[in-house]
Phi, psi and omega in degrees: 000185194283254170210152152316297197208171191317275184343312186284333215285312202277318178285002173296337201283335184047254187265035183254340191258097151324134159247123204238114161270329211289120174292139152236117189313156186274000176253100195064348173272330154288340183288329172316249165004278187313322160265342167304310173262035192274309203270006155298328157070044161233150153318154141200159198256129150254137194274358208223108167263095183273158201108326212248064189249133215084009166242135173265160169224105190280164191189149206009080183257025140228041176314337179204163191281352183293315174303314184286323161312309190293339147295357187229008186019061177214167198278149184298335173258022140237018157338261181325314189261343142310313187306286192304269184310356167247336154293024181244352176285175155217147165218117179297152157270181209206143172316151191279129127318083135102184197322134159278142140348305220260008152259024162328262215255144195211155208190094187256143185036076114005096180273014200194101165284001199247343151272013173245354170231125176293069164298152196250149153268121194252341168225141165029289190233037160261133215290355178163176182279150232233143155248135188224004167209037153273141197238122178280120169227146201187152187248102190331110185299343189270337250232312187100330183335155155248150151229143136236166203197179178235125179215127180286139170258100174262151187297070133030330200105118201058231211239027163239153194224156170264139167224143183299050158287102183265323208240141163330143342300307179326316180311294148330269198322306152318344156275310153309333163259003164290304187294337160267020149106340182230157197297149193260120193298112173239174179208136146197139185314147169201149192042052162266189181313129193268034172244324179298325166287315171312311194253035170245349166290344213271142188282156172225323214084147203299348199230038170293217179264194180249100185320344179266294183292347175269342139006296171282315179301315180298323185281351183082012171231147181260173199236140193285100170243158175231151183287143179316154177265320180243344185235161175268093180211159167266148184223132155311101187265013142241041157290168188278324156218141186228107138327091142258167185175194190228134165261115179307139192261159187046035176258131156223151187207163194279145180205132212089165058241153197219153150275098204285189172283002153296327183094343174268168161272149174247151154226170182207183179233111187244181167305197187187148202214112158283110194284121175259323171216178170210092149288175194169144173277192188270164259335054194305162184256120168275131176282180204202139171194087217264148173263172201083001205249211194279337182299322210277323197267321168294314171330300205255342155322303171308278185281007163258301204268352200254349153277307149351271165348307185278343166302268241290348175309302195273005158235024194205150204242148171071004163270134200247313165217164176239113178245094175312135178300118187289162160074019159240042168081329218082022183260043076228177219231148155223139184249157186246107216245161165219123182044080154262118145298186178282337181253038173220355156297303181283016140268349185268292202328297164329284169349277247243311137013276210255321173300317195267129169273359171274304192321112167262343160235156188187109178264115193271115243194146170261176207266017152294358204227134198272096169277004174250008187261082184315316193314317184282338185266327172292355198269277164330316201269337181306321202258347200220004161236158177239126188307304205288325187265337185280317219275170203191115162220152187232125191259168139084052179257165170319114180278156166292165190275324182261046152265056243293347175271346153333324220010058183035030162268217173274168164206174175302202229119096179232144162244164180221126152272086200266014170275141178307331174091123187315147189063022150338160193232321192258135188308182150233165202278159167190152160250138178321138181297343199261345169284327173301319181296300203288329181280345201268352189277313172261022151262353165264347161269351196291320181285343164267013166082000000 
């Protein structure tokens, strides 16, 4: 199963966990680092924050799928149908028994929140530091619903953050307390647990589940909350730190330009959220998350592409797996097909297309071809599509909002059908399996020397 908290996650990791002594800064040098050893796909902590001292700071805990298995505590190959069966569970969560963690130290009204938190700045030309995997919680004022969501924040300076709504609920929930007149109670979470950052990512829809209960169900435990101290919100009552505070109603103020998950930059013009307190346990681990990186493409692989994966199963006959492509945002896909014709390939395209509003492509493959393999997919597209007859494009579709060829209008939308096509002939090459076992047997002593 999964973990209690940040803390069981990191001592779980052992040699998968870095440890960084060398002090570095929250301004460009860790975010530097945290991209620099990424494709090694381990975590890491730094103990030597400067500026910061006796603050930790984790990154990139969730860099490879190996990390992310360990996090839901299942195998890597079974990641995805671990994934799929326990978001499809509920496990409520349940009130905290006796002191919270994240109220060790409580700190009402906050003249400088950037000297009690080691905030990071991550790219170039980004306009101040950023909070990038904090989880946002608030309560509808008309509905009573909870949401949570992960929205980037930037810092203003003293106890203000500019905030991102880009995406449903929160977005809603601000507007219903704009129209009574009054500020909407927000909390956000920083450094919980990593089925809890996943399933703050998972799309549900306006009438979904409560994002706290597929939470539990992915870690197999329910998760422990408390009440807020300045706002009426429930809190994760061993996260490491909590933000509270009020999104102010008819405030929108310029916010970015930030380096998004695009690799561009975005600005926008958003809410503003007045920080009221800042709680936290005693030695907290502050979390880390550059956007653009392997964290960013395992996060939403998961909570995206493995939800997808559970539509098109149940309306396309013969799909077997889905991998969003890293380093595209999640703006494409390759789906893995088993006996599909073309013309229901060229309906899971349509399909697949039109539910994720993110996807802009999207290559359909039969299930001899490793989609998690570039090599293989570029193979496929070499060998088995012909543009004029394979290719499907769909104009005038909902563009994303931070897709800068978007300019936040409409766009394009293509799929390639790279499948062989039914009563196909020709193979792909394979060497017998029991010789593939026997070399792989002697390349595992070559490699233990």
């Amino acid at each position: 199963m999964g973990h209690r908290d940040l803390r069981g996650f990191l001592d779980d990791l052992a040699g998968d966990l870095i440890r960084v002594r060398e002090p570095l800064d929250p301004k460009f040098e860790i975010a530097a680092l945290l991209n620099e050893v990424q494709a090694g796909g381990r975590a890491v902590l730094f103990e030597n924050v400067r500026g910061h001292p006796g603050t930790r700071i984790a990154g990139n805990l969730l860099s490879s799928r190996r990390l992310a298995a360990r996090a839901l505590g299942t195998s890597e190959d079974r990641l995805v149908d671990t994934y799929v069966e326990r978001s499809a569970q509920r496990v409520a969560p349940v009130q905290a028994m006796g002191a919270a963690p994240v109220h060790d130290f409580v700190h009402r009204q906050p003249a400088d929140v950037q000297a009690l938190l080691p905030l990071l700045t991550h790219y170039e030309k980004d306009a101040a530091p950023f909070l990038t995997c904090g989880v946002v919680l608030a309560r509808d004022p008309a509905s009573g619903m909870r949401g949570m969501g992960v929205h980037r924040m930037m810092f203003k300076g003293g106890r203000r953050f500019g905030i991102l709504l880009a995406n449903p609920p929160l977005s809603q929930f601000l507007a219903n307390a704009e129209a009574a007149g009054k500020p909407l109670h927000v909390a956000v979470a920083l450094g919980v647990d990593p089925a809890m950052l996943i399933a703050s990512v998972v799309k549900t829809g306006p009438l979904g589940p409560d994002k706290m209960e597929i939470a539990g169900a992915l870690r197999g435990a329910p998760v422990e909350l408390v009440r807020a101290q300045t706002v009426d919100v429930e809190v994760p009552a061993r996260a490491e730190v909590v933000i509270e505070g009020h999104m102010l109603p008819g405030v929108r103020e310029p916010e970015g330009p930030f380096g998004e998950n695009t690799g561009y930059y975005f600005s926008n013009t958003s809410p503003v959220v007045e920080v009221s307190a800042i709680t936290h346990r005693k030695d907290f681990i502050f979390p880390a998350l550059c956007p653009w990186t392997a964290d960013v493409d395992t996060l939403l692989s998961l909570a995206g592409g493995a939800e997808l994966l559970g539509q098109l199963k149940g309306l396309v006959r013969g799909v077997v797996d889905l991998e969003l492509v890293p380093g595209t945002c999640s703006f494409a896909a390759v789906i893995a097909v088993k006996d599909c014709p073309a013309h229901e390939a060229r309906r899971l395209i349509h399909l697949a297309l039109t539910l994720d509003r993110r996807l802009k492509t999207v290559t359909v493959v039969d299930d001899d071809v490793d989609i998690r393999n570039p090599r293989e997919v570029a193979w496929a597209l070499a060998t088995r599509f012909q543009a004029e007859r394979d290719a499907v494009i769909l104009n005038g579709m909902e563009g994303y909002v931070i897709d800068p060829s978007a300019g936040g209008g409409a766009g394009s939308k293509m799929g390639f059908d790279a499948t062989r096509g039914a009563g196909a002939t020709f193979d792909k090459i394979a060497i017998p399996a029991a010789a593939v076992a026997r070399a792989r047997a002697v390349a595992a002593a070559i490699d233990r020397g």
